[in-house]
KEKE-3310 file (N, C-alpha, C; in steps of 0.2 Angstrom, whole numbers, plus 5000, padded with zeros to 4 digits):
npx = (5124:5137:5142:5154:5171:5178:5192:5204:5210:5227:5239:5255:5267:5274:5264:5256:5245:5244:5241:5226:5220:5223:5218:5205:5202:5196:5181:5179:5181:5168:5158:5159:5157:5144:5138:5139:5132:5137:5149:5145:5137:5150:5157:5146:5148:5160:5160:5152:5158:5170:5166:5163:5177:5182:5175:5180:5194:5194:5188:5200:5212:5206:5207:5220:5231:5230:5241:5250:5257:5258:5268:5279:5278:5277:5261:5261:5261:5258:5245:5246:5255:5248:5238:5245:5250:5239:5235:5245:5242:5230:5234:5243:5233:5225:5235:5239:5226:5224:5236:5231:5220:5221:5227:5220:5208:5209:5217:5206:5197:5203:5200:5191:5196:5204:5193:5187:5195:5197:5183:5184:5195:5187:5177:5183:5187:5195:5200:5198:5194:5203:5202:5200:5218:5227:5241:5245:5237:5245:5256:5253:5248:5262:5265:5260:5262:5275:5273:5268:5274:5284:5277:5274:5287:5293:5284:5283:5296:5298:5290:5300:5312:5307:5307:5314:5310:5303:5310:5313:5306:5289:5286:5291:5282:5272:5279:5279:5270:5264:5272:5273:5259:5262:5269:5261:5250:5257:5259:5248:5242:5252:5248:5237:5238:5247:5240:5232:5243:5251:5243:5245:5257:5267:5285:5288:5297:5293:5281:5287:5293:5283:5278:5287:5290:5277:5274:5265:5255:5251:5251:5240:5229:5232:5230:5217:5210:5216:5209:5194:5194:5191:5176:5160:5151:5154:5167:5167:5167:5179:5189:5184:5183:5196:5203:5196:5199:5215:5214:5207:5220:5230:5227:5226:5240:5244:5238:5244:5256:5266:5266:5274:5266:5258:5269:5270:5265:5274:5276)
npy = (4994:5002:5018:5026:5025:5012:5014:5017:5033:5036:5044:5049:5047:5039:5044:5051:5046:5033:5023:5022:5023:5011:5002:5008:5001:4989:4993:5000:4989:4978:4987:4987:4975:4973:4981:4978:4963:4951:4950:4950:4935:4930:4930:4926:4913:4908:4914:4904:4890:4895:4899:4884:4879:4887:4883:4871:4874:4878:4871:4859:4867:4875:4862:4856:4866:4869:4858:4862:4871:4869:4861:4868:4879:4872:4870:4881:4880:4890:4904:4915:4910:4902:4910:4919:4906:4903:4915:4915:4905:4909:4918:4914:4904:4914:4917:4906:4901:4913:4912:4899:4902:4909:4900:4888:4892:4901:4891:4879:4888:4893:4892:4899:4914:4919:4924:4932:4944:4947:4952:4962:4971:4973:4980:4991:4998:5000:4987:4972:4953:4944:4930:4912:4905:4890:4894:4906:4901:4892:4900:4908:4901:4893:4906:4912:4897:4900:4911:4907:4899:4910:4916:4907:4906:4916:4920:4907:4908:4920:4919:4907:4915:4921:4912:4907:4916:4911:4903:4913:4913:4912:4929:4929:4921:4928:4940:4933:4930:4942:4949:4941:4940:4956:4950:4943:4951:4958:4951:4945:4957:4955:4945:4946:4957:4952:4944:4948:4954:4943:4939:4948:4944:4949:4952:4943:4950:4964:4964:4962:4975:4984:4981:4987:5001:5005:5004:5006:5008:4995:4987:4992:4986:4976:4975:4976:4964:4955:4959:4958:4945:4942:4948:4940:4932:4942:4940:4928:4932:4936:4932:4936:4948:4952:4949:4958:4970:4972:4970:4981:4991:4988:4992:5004:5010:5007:5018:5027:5029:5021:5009:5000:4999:4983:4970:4966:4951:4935:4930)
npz = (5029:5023:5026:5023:5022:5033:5037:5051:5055:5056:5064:5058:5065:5080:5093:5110:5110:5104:5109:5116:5103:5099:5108:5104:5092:5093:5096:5086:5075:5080:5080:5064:5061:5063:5056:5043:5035:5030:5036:5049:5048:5045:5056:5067:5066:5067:5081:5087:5086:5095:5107:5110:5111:5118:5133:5132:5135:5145:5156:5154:5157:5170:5177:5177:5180:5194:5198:5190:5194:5209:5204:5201:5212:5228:5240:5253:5271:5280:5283:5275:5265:5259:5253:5245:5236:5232:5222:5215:5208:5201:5193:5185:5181:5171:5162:5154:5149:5141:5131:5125:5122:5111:5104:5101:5096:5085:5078:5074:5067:5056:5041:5040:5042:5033:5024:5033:5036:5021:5017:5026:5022:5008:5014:5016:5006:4988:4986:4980:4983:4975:4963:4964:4962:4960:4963:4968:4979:4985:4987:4999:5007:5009:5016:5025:5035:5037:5043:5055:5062:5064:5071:5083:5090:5092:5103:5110:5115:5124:5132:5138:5141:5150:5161:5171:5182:5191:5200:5209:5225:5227:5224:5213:5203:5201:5196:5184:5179:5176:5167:5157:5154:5147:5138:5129:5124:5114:5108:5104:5095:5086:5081:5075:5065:5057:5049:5039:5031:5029:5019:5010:5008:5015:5021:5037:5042:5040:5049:5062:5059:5062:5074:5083:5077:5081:5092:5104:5100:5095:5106:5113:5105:5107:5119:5121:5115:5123:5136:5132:5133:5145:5146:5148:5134:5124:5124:5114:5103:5102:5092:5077:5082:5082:5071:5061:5068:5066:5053:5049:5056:5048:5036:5041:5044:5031:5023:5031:5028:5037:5031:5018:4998:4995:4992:4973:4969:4963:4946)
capx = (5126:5144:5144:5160:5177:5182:5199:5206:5214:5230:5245:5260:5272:5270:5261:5253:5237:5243:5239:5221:5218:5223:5211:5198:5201:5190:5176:5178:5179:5166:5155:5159:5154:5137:5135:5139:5130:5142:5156:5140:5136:5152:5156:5141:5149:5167:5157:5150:5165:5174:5163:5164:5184:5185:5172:5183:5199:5194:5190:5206:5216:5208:5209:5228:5233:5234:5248:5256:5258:5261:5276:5284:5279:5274:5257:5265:5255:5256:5239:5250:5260:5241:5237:5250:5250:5230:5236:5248:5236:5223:5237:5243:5226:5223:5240:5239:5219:5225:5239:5227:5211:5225:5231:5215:5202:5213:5219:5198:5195:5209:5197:5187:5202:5205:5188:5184:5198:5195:5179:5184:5197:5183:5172:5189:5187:5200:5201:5192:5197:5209:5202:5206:5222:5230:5247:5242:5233:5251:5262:5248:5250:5270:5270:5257:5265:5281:5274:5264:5279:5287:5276:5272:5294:5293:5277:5286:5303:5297:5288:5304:5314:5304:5302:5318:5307:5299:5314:5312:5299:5284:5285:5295:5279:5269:5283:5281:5264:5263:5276:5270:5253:5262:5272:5255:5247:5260:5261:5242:5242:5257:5246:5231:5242:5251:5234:5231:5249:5251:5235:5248:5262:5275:5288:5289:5301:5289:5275:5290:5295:5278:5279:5294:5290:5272:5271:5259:5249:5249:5250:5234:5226:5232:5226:5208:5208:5217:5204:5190:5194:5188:5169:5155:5146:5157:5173:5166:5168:5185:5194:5184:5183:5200:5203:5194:5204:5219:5216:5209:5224:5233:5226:5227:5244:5247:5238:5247:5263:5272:5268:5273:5259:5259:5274:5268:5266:5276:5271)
capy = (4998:5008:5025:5029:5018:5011:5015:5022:5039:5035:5049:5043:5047:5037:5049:5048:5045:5028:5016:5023:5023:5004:4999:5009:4998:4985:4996:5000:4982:4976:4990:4985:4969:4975:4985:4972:4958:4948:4950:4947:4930:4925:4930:4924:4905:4910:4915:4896:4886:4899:4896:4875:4879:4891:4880:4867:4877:4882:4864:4859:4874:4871:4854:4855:4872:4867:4855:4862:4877:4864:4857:4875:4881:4868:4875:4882:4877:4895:4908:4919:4909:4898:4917:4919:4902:4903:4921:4913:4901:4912:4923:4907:4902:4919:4918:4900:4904:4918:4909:4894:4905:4913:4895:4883:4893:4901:4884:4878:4894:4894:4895:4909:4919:4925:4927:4938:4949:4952:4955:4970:4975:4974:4987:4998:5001:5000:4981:4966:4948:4941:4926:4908:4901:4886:4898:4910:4897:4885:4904:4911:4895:4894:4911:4907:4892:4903:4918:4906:4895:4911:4920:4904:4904:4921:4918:4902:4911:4925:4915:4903:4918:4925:4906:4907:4923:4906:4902:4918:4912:4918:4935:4927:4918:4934:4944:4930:4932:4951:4952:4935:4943:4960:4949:4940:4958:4961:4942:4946:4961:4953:4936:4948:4961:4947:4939:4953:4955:4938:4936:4951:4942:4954:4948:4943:4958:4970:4963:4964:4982:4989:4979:4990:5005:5006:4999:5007:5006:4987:4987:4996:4983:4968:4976:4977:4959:4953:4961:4953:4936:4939:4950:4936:4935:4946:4934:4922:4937:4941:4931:4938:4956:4953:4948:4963:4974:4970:4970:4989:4992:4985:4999:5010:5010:5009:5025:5034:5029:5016:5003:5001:4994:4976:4968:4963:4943:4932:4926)
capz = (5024:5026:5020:5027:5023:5041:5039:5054:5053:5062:5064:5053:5070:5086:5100:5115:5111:5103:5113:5115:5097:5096:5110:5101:5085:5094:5096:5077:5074:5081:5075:5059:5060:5066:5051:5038:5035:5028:5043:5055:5046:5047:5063:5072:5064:5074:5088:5090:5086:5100:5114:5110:5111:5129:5138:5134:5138:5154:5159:5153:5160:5177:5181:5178:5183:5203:5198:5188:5200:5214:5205:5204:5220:5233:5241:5259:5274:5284:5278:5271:5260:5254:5251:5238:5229:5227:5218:5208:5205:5197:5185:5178:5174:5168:5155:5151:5145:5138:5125:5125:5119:5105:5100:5099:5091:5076:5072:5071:5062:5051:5035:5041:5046:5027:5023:5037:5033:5016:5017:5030:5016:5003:5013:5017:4999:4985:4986:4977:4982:4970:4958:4964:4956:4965:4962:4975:4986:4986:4990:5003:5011:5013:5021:5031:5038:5041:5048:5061:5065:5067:5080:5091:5089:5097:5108:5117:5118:5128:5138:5141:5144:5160:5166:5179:5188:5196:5205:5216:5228:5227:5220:5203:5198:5200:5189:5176:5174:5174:5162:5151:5152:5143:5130:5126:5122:5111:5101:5099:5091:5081:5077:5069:5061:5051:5046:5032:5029:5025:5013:5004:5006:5014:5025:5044:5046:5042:5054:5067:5060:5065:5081:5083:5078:5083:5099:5110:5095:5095:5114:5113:5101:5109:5127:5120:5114:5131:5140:5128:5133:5152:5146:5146:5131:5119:5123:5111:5099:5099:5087:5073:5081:5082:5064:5059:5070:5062:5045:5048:5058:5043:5031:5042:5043:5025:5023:5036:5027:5038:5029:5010:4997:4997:4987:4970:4967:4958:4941)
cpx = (5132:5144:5149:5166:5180:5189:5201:5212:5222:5241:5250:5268:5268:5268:5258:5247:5239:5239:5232:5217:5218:5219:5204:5196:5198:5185:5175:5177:5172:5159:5152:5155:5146:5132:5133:5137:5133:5146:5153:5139:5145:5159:5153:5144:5154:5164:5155:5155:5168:5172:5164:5171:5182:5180:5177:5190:5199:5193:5197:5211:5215:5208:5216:5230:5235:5242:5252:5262:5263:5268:5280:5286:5273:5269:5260:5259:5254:5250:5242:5251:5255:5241:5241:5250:5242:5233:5241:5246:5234:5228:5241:5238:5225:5230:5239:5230:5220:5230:5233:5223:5216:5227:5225:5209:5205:5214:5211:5196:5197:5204:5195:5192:5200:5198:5185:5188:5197:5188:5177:5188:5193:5179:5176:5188:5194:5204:5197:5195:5198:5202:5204:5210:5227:5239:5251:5242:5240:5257:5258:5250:5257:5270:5264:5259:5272:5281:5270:5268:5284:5284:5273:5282:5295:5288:5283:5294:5302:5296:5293:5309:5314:5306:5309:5317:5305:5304:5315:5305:5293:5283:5287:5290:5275:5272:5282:5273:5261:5266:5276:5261:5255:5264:5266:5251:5249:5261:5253:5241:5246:5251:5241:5233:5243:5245:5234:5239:5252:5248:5241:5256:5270:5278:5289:5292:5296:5284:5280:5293:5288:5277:5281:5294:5285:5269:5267:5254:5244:5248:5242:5229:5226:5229:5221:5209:5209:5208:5194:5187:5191:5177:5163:5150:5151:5163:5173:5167:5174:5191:5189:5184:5191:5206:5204:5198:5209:5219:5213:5215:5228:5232:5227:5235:5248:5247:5241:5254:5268:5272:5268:5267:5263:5264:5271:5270:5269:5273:5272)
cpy = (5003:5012:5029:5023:5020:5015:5021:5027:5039:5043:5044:5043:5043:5045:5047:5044:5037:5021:5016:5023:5015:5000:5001:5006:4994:4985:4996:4995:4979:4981:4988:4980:4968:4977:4980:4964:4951:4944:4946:4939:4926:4925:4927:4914:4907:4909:4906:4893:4889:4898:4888:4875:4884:4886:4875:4867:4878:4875:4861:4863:4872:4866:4855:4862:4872:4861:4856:4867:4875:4860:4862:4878:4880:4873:4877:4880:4885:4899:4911:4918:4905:4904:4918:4914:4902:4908:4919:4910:4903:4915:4918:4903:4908:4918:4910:4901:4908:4914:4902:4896:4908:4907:4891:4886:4897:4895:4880:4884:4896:4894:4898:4915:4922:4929:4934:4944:4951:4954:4962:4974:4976:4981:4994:5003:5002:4994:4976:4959:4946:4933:4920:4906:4894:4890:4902:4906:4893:4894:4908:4905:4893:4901:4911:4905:4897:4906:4916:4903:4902:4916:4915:4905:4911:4919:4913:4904:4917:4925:4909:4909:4922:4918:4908:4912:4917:4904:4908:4917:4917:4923:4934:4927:4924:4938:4941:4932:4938:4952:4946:4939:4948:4957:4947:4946:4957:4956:4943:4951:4958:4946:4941:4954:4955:4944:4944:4953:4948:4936:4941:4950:4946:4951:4949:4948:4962:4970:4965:4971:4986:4987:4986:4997:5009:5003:4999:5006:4998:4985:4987:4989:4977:4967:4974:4970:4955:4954:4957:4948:4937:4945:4942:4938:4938:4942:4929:4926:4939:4940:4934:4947:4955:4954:4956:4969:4975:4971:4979:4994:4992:4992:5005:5013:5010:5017:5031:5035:5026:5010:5003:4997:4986:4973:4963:4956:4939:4931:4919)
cpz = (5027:5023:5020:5025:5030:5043:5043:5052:5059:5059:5062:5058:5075:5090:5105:5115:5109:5105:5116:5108:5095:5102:5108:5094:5088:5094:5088:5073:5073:5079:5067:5057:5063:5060:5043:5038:5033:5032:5048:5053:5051:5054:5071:5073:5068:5080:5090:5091:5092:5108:5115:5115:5118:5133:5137:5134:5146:5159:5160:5159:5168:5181:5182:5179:5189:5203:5195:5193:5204:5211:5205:5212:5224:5237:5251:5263:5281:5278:5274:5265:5256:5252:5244:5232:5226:5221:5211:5204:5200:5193:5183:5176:5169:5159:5152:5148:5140:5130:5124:5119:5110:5098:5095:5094:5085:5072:5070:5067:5056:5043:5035:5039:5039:5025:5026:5036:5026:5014:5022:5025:5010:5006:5016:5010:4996:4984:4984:4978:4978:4968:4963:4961:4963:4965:4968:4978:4991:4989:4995:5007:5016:5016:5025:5037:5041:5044:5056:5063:5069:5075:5086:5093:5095:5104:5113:5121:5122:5134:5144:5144:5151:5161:5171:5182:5192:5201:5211:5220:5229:5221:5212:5200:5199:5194:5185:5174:5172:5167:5155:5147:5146:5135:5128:5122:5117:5106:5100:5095:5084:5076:5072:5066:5056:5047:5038:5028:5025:5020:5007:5003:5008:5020:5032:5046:5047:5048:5061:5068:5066:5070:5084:5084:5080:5090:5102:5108:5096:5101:5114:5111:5103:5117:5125:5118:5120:5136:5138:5130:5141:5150:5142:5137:5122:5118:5117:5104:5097:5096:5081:5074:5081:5074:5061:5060:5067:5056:5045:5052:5052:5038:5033:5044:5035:5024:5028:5033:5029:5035:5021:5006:4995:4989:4982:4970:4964:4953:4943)
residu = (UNK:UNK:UNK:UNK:UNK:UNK:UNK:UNK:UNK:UNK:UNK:UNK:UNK:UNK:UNK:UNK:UNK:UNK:UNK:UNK:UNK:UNK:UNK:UNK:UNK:UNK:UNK:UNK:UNK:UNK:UNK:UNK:UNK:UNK:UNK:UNK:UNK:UNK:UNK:UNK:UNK:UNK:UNK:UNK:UNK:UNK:UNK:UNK:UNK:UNK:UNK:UNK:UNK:UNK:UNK:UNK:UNK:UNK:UNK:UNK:UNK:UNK:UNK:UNK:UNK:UNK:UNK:UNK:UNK:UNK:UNK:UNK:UNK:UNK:UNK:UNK:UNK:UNK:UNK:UNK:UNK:UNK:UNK:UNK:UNK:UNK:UNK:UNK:UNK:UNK:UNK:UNK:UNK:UNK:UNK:UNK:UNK:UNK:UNK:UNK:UNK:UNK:UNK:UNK:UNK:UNK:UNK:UNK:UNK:UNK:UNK:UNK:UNK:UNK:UNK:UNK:UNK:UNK:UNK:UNK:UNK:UNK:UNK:UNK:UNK:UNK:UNK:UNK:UNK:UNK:UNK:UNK:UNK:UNK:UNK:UNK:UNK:UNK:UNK:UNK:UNK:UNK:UNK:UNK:UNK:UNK:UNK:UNK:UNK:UNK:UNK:UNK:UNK:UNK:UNK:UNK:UNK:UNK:UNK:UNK:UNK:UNK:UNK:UNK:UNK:UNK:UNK:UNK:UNK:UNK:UNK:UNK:UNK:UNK:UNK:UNK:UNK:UNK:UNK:UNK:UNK:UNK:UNK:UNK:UNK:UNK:UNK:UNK:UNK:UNK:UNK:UNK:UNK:UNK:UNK:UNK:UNK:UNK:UNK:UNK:UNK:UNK:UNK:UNK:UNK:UNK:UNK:UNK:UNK:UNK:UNK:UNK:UNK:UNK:UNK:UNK:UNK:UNK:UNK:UNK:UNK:UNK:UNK:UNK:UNK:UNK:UNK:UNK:UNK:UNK:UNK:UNK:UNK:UNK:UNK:UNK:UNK:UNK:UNK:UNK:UNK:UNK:UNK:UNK:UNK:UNK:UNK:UNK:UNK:UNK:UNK:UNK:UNK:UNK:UNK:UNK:UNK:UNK:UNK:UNK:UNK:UNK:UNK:UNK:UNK:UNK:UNK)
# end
């Protein structure tokens, strides 16, 4: 039972607090879906698929990880310099997990996805899932497809633009992961922002405005999922707490004012 609409109360200027309020949107999340029976149902189905998919990422990931590692940067033979490539080892398993865990189970989830969103926009209040018409389904669909072409398109350019840190021995491939790890933050926030924004149809700028002008915000939001992916148990949780996130993220951004209401549908 909700007796309260979730929607977070969010300041309509950036401030400090931001990036504290967008790691608290996964508690609220997650919350949520505790309280509704509904979210929970179809959560607990995410949650099994999710686990199938990271057991059999983390196999994947670490069987090949030591070679790929190995073809950048050959494993030294002083302690030291094994010392270093084990560490580069481990934060390119940790990033490559991490866009893995972002890629594989969304695209097996990919029906859920809307559902679980609108049924957090149903208990925000002020919202009733739309009717099917194949009209909808056929223009939901195209922007969809564009707005997911457009953030792997981002995603893999981010991550091509660090890759010559690997040519500074050593220390590069640590910088690539550090700073591959932030952009990863910042393209998950973006992948579960767009999820709501897309069921309304508004354009990939906007997802990249609020990027833009709500950073910490979204930093904040895509830390908490980041961080997710390494807690036992709950990780298998955190594409639909993630979901959820986002679409009250989504509202509460409307209501603060930075986001316009959702641009009405063709006929």
């Amino acid at each position: 039972m909700i007796r309260s609409s979730p929607v977070p109360a969010l300041p309509p200027r950036s401030s400090l607090s931001d990036f504290v309020q967008g790691v608290s949107l996964l508690g609220r999340a997650l919350g949520l879906i505790f309280r509704a029976p509904k979210l929970f149902a179809l959560s607990a189905l995410c949650a099994l698929v999710t686990l199938v998919s990271l057991v059999a990422l983390v196999w994947l990931i670490g069987h090949y990880t030591p070679q790929l590692v190995g073809a950048l940067f050959p494993r030294p033979e002083a302690w030291y310099g094994q010392a270093l490539w084990y560490l580069v080892l481990a934060l390119t398993f940790v990033v490559l997990l991490v866009v893995g865990a972002n890629t594989l189970p969304p695209l097996l989830l990919a029906p859920l996805m809307d559902p679980l969103s609108e049924t957090t926009e149903e208990l925000c209040g002020g919202y009733t899932s739309p009717p099917f018409t194949l009209g909808a389904f056929f223009r939901g669909m195209a922007t969809g497809v564009g707005h997911t072409l457009a953030r792997v398109f981002f995603l893999v350019l981010g991550l091509t633009v660090l890759l010559p840190l690997h040519l500074i021995p050593g220390l590069g491939s640590v910088l690539w992961t550090v700073l591959g790890s932030l952009w990863a933050m910042i393209w998950m926030a973006g992948e579960h922002l767009a999820a709501p924004m897309t069921r309304h149809l508004y354009p990939f700028a906007e997802v990249r405005r609020m990027l833009r002008e709500r950073r910490a915000l979204c930093l904040g939001m895509g830390a908490g999922i980041y961080l997710m992916l390494w807690v036992p148990v709950l990780n298998t949780f955190f594409l639909p707490v993630a979901v959820v996130a986002g679409t009250l993220l989504y509202r509460g951004l409307i209501a603060a004012g930075n986001l316009p209401p959702p641009p009405a549908p063709a006929p």
